[in-house]
C-alpha positions in Angstrom: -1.7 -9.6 0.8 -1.4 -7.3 -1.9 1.3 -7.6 -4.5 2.3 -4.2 -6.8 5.5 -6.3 -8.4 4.1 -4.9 -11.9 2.9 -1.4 -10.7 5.2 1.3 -11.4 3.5 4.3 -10.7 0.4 5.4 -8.3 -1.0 8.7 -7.7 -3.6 10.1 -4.9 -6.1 7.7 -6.2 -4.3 4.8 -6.2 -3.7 5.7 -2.4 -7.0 6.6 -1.6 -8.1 3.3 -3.0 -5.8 1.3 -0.9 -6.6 3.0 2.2 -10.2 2.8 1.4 -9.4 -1.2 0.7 -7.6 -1.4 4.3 -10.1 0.5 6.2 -13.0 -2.5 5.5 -10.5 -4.8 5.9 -9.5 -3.3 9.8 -13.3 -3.4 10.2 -13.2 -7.0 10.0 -10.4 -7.9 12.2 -8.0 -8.8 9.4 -4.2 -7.8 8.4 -3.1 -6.3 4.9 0.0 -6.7 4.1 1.5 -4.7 1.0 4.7 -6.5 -0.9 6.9 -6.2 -3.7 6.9 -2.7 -4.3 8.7 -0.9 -6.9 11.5 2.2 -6.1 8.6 4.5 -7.5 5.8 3.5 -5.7 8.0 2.9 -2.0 8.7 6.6 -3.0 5.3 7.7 -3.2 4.4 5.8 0.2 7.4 7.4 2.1 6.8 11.2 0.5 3.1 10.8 2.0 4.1 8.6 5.2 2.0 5.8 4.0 4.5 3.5 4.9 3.9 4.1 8.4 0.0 3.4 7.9 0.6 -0.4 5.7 2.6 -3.2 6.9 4.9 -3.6 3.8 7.3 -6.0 2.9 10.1 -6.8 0.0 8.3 -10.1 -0.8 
């Protein structure tokens, strides 16, 4: 589970980061779920339809 409750802004590296992150964990059978995210960065994940590749949840 990854919490971004404190962050408040992510740009194409922050992305690429996480979808680097979920990628080795897929390879492993596992789930990644992504929670508590601020009104900026749910922005960001809908402007690049990233919220259709991360499970994500209010908390």
């Amino acid at each position: 589970m990854i919490h971004l409750v404190k962050v408040d802004f992510m740009d194409s590296l922050g992305l690429t980061a996480l979808l680097k992150g979920v990628s080795s964990i897929c390879s492993s059978a596992c789930c990644s779920v992504i929670c508590n995210l601020q009104a900026p960065v749910r922005m960001i994940f809908e402007l690049t339809q990233m919220d259709l590749v991360f499970e994500i949840y209010e908390n």
